[in-house]
N, C-alpha and C positions, 0 to 999 in steps of 0.2 A: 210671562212678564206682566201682563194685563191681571192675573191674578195678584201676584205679588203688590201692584197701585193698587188695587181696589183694596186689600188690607191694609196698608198706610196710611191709605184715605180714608177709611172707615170709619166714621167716627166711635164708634163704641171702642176703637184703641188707639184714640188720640193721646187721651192724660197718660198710657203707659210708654208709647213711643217718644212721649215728652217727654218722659223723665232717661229714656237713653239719649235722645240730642239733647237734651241738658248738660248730661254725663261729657256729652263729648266736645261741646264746645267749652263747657268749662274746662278742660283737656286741651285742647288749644286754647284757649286765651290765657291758662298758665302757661303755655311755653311761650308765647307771645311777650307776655308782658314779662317771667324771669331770664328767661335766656341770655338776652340783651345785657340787663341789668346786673345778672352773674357773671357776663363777660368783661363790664368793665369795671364790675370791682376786683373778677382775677387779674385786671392789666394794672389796675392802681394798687392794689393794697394786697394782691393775692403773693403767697409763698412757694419757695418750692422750684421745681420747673414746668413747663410748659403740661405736662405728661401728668403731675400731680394735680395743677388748678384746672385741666380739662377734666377730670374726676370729680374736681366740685363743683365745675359747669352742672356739669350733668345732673349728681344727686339733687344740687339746688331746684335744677330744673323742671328733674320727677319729682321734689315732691312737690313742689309746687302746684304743679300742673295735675298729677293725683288725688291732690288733697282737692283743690276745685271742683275736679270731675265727681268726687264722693259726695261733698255738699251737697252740690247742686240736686244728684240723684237722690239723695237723703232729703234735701230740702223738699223740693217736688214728690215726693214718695209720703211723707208724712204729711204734705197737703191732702194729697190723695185721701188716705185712710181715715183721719180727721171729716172731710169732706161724706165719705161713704159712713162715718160710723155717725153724723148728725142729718141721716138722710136727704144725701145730696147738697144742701145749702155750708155756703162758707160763709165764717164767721170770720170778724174782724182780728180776733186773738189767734185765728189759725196759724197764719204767718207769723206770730213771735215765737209760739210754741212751737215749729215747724224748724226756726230759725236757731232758737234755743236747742233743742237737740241735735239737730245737723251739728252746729258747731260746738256742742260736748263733745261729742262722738270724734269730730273728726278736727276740731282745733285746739284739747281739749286737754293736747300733748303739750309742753314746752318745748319745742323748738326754736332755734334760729327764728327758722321759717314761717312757723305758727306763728312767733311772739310779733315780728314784721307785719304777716296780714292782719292781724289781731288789731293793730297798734293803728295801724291806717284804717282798719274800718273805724275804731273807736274814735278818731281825729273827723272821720267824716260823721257819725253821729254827734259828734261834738260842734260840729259849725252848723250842724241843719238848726241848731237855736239860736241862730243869728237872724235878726228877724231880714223878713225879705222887701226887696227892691218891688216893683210896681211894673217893669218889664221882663221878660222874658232873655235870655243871655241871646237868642238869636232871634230877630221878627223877619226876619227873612220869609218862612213860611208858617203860616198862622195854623194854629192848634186845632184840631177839627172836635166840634162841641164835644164835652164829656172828656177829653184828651188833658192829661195834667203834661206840663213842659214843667221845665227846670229852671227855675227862680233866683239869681242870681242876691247875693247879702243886702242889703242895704250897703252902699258907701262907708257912709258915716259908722256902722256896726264893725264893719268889716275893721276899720283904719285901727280902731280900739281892740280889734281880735287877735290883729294881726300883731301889733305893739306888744301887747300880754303875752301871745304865746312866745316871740321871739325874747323878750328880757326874761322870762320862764325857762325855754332851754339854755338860754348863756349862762342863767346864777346857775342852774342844774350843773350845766358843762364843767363849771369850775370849781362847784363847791358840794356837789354829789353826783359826780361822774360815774361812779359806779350803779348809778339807778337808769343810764340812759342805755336806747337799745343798743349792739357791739356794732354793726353796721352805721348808725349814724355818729355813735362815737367817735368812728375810726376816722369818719366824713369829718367830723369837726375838727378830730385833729389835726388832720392835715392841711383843714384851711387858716387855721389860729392858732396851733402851737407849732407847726412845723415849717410857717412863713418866717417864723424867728431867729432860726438855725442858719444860717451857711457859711462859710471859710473859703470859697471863690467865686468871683463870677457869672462861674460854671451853675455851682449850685447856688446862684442867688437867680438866678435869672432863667435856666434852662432843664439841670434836672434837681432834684429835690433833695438827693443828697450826694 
């Protein structure tokens, strides 16, 4: 056992061990974050019986959780090599090049799945140009020198971000619905066009149809 720690801890196979617990929490934190999220779009919107949307549980869920574990290990891997072939030192374009082929390789597909994470990373580099507030979103525990925290919008940027993108998805919704992803589509139309429908009660107030 004592041998086995002393290889772990070694540093000459830090950067390679790194990139398997990369591999593997990205691996969990895609079953973390789809699983949930698969379960209760198969309760709301899923077809079939029970026996059919537990099968799209699932698939949803490996790729998800697959696809993360690839990146990461691609992402980290291509650091690496980059890193050894500019002897030793990292360069600031490492990480986009690094970032940009991981996610050729492995986002790179059109899926459901793909176009989903695809679409949420591009929403969050989409708001990092909002310019930023002057606190930190927690002071609770202060950042130790050299330490960057997470910089919450400006107010004032944010209110105008937020106005644009919401009157942006609703002309979308109504008037080129066919360009929005199938998953939020399905979201919107259940909150906006399927509030409009019902013939009792029942289905005004309890189930939806």
């Amino acid at each position: 056992m004592s041998t086995l720690e002393d290889l772990i801890l070694n540093p000459a196979y830090q950067p390679y061990l790194a990139i398997l617990k990369g591999a593997r929490n990205g691996l969990v934190y895609g079953v973390k974050v789809r699983f949930p999220h698969a379960l209760v779009m198969a309760i709301l919107f899923g077809r079939g019986d029970w026996k059919a949307r537990a099968r799209v549980i699932f698939r949803a869920t490996k790729q998800h959780a697959f696809n993360l574990a690839k990146f990461v290990a691609l992402y980290k891997s291509f650091l690496l090599l980059q890193k050894k072939a500019n002897g030793g030192k990292e360069r600031s374009m490492d990480t986009f090049v690094a970032g940009l082929l991981g996610g050729y390789i492995v986002f790179g597909e059109r899926t459901a799945i793909n176009e989903q994470i695809v679409l949420y990373v591009v929403s969050r580099v989409l708001a990092s140009f909002i310019p930023r507030a002057t606190q930190p979103y927690s002071s609770s525990a202060p950042a130790a020198p050299g330490v960057v925290k997470p910089m919450p919008p400006d107010s004032r940027y944010f209110t105008l971000f937020a106005a644009m993108s919401w009157g942006a998805v609703m002309w979308l919704f109504e008037h080129r619905g066919e360009t929005i992803q199938p998953g939020m589509f399905n979201s919107m139309t259940y909150l906006y066009r399927d509030s409009e429908r019902w013939t009792t009660l029942r289905n005004l107030l309890w189930h939806n149809q």
